[in-house]
C-alpha positions in Angstrom: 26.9 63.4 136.6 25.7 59.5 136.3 26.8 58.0 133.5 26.3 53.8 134.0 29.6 51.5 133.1 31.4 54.7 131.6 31.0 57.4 134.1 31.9 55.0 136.9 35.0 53.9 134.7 35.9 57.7 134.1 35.5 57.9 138.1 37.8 55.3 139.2 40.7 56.9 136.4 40.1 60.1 138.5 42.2 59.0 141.4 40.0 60.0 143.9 37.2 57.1 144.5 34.0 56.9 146.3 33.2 53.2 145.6 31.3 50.3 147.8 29.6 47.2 146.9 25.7 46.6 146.6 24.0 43.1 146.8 20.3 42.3 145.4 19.1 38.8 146.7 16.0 38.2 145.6 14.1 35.1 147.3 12.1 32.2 145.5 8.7 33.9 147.1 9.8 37.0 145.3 11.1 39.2 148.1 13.6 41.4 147.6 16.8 42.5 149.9 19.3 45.0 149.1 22.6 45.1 151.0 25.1 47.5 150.8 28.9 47.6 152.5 28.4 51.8 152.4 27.8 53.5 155.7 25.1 55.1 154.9 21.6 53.3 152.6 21.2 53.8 149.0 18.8 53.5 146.3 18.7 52.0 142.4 16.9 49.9 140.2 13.7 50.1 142.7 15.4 48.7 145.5 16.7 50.4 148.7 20.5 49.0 149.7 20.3 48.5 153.6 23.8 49.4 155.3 23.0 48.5 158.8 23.4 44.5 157.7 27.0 44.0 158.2 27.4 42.2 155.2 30.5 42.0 153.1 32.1 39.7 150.2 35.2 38.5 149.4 37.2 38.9 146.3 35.5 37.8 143.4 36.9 35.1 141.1 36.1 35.5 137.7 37.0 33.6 134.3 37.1 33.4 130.6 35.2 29.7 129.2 32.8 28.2 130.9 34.6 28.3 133.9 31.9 28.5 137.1 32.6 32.4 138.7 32.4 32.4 142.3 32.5 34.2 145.7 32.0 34.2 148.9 29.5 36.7 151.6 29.9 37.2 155.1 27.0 38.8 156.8 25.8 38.8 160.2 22.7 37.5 161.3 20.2 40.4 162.7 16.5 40.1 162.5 16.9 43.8 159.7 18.6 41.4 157.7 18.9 38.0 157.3 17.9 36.4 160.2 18.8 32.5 161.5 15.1 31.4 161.0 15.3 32.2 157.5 18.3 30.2 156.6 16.9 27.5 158.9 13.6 27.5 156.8 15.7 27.5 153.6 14.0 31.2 152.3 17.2 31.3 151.3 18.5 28.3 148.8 18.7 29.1 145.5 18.2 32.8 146.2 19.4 35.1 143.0 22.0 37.4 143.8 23.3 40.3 141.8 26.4 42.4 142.9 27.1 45.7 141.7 30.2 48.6 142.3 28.6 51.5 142.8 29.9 54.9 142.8 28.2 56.3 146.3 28.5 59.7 145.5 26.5 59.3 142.5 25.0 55.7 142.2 24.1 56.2 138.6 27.4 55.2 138.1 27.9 51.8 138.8 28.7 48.2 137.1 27.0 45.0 137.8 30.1 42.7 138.7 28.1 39.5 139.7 25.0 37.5 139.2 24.0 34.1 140.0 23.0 32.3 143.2 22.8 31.2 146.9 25.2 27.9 147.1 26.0 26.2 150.8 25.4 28.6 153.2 26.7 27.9 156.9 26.1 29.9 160.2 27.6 30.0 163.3 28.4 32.5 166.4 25.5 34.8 164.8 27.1 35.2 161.6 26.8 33.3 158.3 28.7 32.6 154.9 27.3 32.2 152.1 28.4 30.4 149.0 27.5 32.6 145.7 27.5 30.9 142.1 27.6 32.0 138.8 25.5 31.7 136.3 27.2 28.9 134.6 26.5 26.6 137.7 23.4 25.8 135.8 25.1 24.1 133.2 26.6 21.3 135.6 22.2 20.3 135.9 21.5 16.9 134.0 19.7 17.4 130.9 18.2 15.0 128.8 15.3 12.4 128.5 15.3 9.7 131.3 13.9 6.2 129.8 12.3 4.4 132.4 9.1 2.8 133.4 7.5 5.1 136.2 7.1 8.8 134.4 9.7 11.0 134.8 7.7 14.0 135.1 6.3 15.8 137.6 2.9 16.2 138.2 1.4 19.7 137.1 4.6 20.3 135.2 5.0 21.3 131.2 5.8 17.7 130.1 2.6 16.1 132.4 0.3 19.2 131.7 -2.4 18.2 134.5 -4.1 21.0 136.1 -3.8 21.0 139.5 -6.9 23.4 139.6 -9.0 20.7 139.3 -12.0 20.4 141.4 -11.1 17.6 143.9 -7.4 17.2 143.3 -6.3 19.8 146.0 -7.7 21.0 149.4 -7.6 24.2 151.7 -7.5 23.5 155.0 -6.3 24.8 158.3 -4.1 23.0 161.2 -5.9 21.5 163.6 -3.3 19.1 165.5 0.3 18.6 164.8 3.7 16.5 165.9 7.1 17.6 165.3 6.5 19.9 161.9 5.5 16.7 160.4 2.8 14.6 161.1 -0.7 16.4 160.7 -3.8 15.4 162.1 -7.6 16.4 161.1 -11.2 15.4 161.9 -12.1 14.2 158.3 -11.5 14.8 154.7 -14.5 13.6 153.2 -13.3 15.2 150.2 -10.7 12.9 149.4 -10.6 8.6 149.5 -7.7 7.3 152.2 -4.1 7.4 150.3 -5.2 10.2 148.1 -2.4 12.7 148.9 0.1 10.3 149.2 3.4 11.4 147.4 1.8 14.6 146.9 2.6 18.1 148.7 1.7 20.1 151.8 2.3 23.4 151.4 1.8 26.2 153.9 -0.1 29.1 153.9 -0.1 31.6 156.2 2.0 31.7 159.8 5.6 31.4 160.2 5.9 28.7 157.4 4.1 30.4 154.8 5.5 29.6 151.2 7.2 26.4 152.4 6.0 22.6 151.3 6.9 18.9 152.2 6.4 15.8 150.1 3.7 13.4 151.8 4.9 10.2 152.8 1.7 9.1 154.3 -2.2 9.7 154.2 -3.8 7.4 156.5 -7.0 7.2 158.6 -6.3 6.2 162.3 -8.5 5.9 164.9 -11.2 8.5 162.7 -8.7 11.2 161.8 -7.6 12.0 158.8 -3.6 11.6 159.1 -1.1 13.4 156.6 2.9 12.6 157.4 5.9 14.4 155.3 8.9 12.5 154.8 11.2 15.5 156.6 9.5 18.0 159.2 8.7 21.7 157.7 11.8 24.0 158.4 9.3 26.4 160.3 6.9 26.5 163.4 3.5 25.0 162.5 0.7 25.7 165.1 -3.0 25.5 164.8 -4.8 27.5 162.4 -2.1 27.8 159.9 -3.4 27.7 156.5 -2.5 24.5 154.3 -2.8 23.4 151.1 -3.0 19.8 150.4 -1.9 18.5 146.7 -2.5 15.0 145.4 0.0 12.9 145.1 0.9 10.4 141.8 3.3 7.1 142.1 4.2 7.3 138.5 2.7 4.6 137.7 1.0 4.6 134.3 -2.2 2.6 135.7 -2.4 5.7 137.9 -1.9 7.8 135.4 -4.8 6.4 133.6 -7.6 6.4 136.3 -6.8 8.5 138.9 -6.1 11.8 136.7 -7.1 10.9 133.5 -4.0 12.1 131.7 -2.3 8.6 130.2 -1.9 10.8 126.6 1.3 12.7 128.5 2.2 9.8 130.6 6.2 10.0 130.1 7.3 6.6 131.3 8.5 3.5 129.1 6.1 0.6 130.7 7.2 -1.9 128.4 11.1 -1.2 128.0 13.0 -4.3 129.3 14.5 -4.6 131.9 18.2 -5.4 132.5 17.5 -8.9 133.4 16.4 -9.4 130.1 19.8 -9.0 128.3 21.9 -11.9 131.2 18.9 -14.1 130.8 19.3 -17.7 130.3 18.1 -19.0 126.9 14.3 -20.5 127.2 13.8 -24.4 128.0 11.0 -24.8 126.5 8.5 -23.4 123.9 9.2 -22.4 120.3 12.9 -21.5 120.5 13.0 -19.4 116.9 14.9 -16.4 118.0 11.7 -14.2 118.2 10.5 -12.3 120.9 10.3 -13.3 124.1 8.2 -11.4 125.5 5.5 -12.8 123.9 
């Protein structure tokens, strides 16, 4: 029969409902996840709603404005599903999430009631809740110019348009020592002068940690190894061999702008705004006192 919005709507006027809920997370690495509170698996858009997962939602709060909509899902944690080690890697955080009511008997007819994203998510006893959030969350991001004196951007982005592709500017690597998730240890890089990573990003590869990153604090030699240290430990088992990827790092600075990646035409700091001890200074002592600049 199918039907979309309007069969399903014609269904539920029938008196006699076969309804259940369908969820669609879809991770930042592009994995896909379908959930279903049916007892038995279905199948739409592509994507195959698993019904061995435990997971349910609570009611669904819903307004008119700008109002943020909002839920809540309850799951357990099973390694067919969503599994401790993912949350603890955060695969999860800032997951999109659509939610649909779906006629079983005939999932052509169905209505998507939901879409937004992972929030807080907490776990505990084997089972977790997550926090989902509407679309409109995204209005509640700061928007705007920042003017400052480091750039605001971020390197590689649209605003500082440096290719990270660059010959020299990243390196592909393996594991070859490492302490707590977060300090990294290699024979050489020969490739790359001490301090040349610094601020920049490791990201994983390949093992149990693939698609994660951490910012670098440090890039040091000691002792004739190369040494690379994150500010937080990787949220995922690192062990030799693991592929890496290590980005090069920029202060902001417009001096390293300038001679380090070439790029000072889309530096987006302010260098020479003043500063707010300018505007409680004390009037000058000495020198020309004509009300002009005194910067100068």
């Amino acid at each position: 029969m199918s039907g979309g919005e309007e069969g399903l709507k014609a269904h539920l006027k029938s008196g006699t409902t076969t309804t259940c809920r369908c969820w669609a997370l879809e991770r930042r690495d592009g994995l896909v996840l379908g959930f279903t509170d049916h007892d038995a698996p279905l199948e739409f858009e592509g994507i195959k709603f698993r019904a061995d997962t435990g997971l349910s939602a609570l009611a669904l709060q819903q307004s008119t404005g700008l109002s943020v909509d909002n839920t809540e899902a309850l799951g357990a944690l099973s390694d067919a599903a969503i599994t401790e080690a993912d949350i603890e890697a955060g695969r999860l955080d800032g997951a999109e999430l659509r939610a649909w009511l779906v006629n079983w008997a005939d999932p052509g007819q169905r209505q998507l009631q939901f879409r937004g994203h992972i929030g807080e998510i907490r776990r505990a006893g084997g089972a977790f809740e997550a926090e989902l959030r509407g679309l409109t969350d995204i209005l509640n991001v700061p928007m705007g110019r920042v003017y400052q004196k480091p750039c605001s951007a971020i390197l590689g982005d649209a605003a500082c348009r440096f290719d990270l592709t660059t010959p020299g500017y990243r390196v592909d690597l393996a594991v070859e020592a490492v302490e707590d998730r977060r300090v990294f240890r290699f024979a050489a890089l020969a490739t790359a002068a001490e301090g040349w990573f610094r601020y920049g990003l490791l990201e994983a590869r390949s093992g149990a940690g693939a698609g994660l990153s951490g910012s670098i604090k440090r890039d040091r030699i000691a002792a004739g190894e190369r040494v690379i240290e994150l500010w937080h430990p990787l949220r995922a088992e690192i062990v030799p061999g693991d592929a890496l990827r290590l980005v090069a790092g920029c202060d902001k600075e417009m001096d390293t702008c300038r001679r380090k990646f070439e790029n000072i035409r889309n530096f987006q700091g302010f260098p020479d705004i003043p500063g707010d001890d300018w505007s409680i200074s004390d009037p000058s002592r000495a020198g020309r006192l004509d009300g002009g600049s005194r910067r100068r």
